[in-house]
C-alpha positions as CSV (number, residue, x, y, z in Angstrom):
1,X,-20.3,-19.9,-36.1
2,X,-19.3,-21.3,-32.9
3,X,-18.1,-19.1,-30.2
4,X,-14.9,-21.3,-29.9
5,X,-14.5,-20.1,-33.5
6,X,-14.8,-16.5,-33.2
7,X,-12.4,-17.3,-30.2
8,X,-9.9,-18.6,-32.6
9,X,-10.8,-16.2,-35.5
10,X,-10.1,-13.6,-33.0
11,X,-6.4,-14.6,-31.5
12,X,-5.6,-15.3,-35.5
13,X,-6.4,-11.5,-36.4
14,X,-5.0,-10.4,-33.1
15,X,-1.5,-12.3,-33.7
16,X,-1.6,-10.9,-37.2
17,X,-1.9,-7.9,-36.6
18,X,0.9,-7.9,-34.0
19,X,2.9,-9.0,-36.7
20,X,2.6,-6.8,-39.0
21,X,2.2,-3.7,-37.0
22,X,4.6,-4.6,-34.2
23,X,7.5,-3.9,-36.5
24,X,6.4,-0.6,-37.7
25,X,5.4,0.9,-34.0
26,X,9.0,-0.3,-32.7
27,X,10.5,1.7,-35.8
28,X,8.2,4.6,-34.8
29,X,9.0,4.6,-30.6
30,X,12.7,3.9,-31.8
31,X,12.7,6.7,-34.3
32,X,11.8,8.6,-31.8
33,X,14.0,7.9,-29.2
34,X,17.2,7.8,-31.8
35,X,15.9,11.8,-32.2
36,X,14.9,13.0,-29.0
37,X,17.6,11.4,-26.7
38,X,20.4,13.3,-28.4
39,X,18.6,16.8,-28.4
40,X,18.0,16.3,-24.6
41,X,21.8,15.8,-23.7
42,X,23.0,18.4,-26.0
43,X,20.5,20.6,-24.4
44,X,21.9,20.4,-21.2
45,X,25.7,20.0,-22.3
46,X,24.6,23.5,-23.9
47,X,23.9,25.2,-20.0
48,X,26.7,25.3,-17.8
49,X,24.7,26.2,-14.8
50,X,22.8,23.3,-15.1
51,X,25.3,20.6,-15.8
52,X,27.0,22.1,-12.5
53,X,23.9,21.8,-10.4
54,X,23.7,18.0,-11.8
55,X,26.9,17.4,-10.5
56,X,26.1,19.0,-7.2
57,X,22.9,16.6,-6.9
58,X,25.0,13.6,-7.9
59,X,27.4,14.3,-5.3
60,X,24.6,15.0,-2.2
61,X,23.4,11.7,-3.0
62,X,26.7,10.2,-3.2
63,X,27.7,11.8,0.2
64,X,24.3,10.4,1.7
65,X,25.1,7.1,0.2
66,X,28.7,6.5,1.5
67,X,27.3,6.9,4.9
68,X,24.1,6.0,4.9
69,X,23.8,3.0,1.8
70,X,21.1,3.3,-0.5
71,X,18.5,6.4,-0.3
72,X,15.0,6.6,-1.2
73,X,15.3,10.1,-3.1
74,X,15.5,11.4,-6.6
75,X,16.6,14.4,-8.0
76,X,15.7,16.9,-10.7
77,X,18.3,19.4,-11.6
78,X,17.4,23.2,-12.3
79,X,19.3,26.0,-13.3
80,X,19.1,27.4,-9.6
81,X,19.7,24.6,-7.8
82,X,18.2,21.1,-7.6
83,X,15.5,19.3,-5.7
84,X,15.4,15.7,-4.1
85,X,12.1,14.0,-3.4
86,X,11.6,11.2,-1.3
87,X,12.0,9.8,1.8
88,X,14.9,11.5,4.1
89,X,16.3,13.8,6.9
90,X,16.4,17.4,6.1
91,X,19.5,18.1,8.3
92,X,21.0,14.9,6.1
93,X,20.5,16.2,3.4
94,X,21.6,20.0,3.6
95,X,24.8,18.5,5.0
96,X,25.5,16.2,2.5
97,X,24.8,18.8,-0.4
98,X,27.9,21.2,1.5
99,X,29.6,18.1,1.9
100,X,29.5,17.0,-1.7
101,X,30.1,20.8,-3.1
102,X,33.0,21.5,-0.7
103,X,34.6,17.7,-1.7
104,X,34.3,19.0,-6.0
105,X,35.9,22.0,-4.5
106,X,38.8,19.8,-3.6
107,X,38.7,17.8,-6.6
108,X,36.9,14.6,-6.1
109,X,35.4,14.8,-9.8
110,X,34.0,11.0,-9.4
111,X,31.3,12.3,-6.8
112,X,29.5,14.3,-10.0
113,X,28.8,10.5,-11.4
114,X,25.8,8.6,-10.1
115,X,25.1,5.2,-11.6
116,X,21.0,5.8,-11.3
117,X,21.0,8.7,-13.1
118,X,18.4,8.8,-15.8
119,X,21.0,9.6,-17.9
120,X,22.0,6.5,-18.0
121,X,18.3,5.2,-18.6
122,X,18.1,7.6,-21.4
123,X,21.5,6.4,-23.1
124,X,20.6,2.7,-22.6
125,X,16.6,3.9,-24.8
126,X,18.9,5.8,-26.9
127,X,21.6,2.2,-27.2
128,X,18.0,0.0,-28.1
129,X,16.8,2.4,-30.0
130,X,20.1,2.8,-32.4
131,X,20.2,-1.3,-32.1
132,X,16.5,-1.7,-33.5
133,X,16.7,0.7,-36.4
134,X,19.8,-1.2,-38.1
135,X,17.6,-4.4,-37.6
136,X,14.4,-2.9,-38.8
137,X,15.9,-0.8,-41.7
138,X,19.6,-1.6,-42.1
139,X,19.2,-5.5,-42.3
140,X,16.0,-5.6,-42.8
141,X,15.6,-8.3,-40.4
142,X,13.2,-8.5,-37.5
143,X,12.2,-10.7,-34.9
144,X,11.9,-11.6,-31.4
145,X,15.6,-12.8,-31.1
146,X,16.4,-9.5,-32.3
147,X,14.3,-7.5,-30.0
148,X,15.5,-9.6,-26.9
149,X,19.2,-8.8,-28.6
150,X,18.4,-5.3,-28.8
151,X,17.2,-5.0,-25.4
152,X,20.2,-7.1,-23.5
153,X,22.5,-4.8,-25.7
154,X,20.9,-1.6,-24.2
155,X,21.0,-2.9,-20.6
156,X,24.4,-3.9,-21.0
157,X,25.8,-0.5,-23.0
158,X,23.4,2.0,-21.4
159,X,25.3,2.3,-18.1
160,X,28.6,2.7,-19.2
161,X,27.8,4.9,-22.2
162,X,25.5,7.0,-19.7
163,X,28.2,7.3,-17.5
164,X,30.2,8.7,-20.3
165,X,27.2,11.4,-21.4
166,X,27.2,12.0,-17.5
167,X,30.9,12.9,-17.6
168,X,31.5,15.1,-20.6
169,X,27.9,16.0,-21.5
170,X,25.3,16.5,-18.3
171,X,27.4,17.3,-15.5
172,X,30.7,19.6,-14.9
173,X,33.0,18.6,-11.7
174,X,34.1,22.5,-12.1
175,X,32.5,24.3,-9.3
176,X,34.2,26.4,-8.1
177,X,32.2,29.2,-8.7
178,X,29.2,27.9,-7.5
179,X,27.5,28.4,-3.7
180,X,24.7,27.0,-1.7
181,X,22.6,30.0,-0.5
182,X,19.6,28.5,0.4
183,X,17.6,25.3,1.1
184,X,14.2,24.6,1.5
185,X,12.7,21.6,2.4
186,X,9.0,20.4,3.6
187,X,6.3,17.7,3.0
188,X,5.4,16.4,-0.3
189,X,2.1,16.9,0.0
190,X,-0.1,16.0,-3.0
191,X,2.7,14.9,-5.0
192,X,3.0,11.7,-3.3
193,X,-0.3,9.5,-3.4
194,X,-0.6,7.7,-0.1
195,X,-1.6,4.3,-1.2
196,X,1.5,4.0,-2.8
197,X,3.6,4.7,0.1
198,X,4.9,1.6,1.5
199,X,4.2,1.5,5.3
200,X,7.0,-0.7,6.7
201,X,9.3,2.6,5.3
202,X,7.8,4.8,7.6
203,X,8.4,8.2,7.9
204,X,7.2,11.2,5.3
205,X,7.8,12.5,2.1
206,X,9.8,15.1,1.2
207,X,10.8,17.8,-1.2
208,X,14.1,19.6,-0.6
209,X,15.4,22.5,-2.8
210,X,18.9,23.5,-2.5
211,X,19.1,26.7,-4.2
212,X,22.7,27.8,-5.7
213,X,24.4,30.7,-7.1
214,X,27.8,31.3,-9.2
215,X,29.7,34.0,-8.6
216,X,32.1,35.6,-11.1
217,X,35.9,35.4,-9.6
218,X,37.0,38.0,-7.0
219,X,33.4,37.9,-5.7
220,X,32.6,36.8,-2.5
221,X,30.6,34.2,-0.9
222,X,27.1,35.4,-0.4
């Protein structure tokens, strides 16, 4: 046998196999995410502390961003506080988190909604993997077309149902009980591998914790 027909033997079994086991992996990864993406936001809808503290990370970067444009940072929420990484200024960014709690104070709920949330990442794995199921086992229909379908579906619903999970499920606009009493920020250190730093940015990376407390009423500010 030639080697230009193991070459061909080869690419046959390869494309074969895709066939038949490309359906039943994107049934597996979408079983998956069909499962896991709803435990997640019930999980947080579930802790008040931390759906405030969401909010209150939302609304720093939304502060930064109304006077600043676009920011290289990304949050993580905790249930004391939340932490940006990235690229930034430290004074920036402690003002814009007293900014953005003292504006959901006065009411501006819309500041607790950010449209790069990985909420709304999660929501559009969670609108593909819904999508691909019905195809797979509802139908029983697949193919390419559908994938594509399933994916253009996802990047168009994802947003707009994440903002929704963002509104009544992951973040609270109440906050009134809730104070900044502390914030930390230094180098990212390790975290951050150099050769992936672009140069023409400049500057270093960060990690800032703002740390936050809620008080029960009548108690004052710490």
């Amino acid at each position: 046998m030639t080697v230009l027909s193991l070459l061909l033997l080869a690419a046959v079994i390869f494309i074969l196999g895709n066939l038949l086991l490309l359906p039943l992996w994107l049934a597996a990864t979408s079983l998956t995410g069909a499962l896991s993406a709803p435990a997640q936001f019930l999980k947080i809808a579930g802790n008040r502390r931390l759906r405030q503290n969401h909010a209150l990370e939302h609304a720093t970067l939304n502060v930064l961003e109304e006077r600043f444009g676009r920011q290289r940072l990304s949050g993580m929420s905790r249930e004391d506080g939340f932490i940006l990484r990235g690229y930034g200024d430290p004074a920036l960014i402690q003002w814009a988190a007293e900014e953005g709690l003292a504006r959901l104070k006065r009411g501006e709920g819309g500041l607790a909604l950010h449209d790069r949330c990985g909420t709304s990442i999660a929501s559009a794995n969670l609108v593909s993997s819904v999508v691909l199921l019905v195809l797979l086992f509802g139908l029983g229909r697949f193919s390419l077309l559908n994938v594509v379908g399933a994916m253009v579906l996802a990047n168009l619903g994802g947003p707009v149902l994440g903002r929704l999970f963002q509104r009544f499920l992951t973040t609270t606009a109440v906050v009134d009980d809730v104070f900044i009493v502390g914030f930390d920020c230094g180098p990212a250190g390790s975290v951050w591998n150099p050769f992936f730093v672009n140069p023409a940015f400049g500057g270093v990376p960060l990690v800032c914790h703002v740390r936050t407390v809620a008080l029960p009423a009548g108690r004052d500010r710490p």
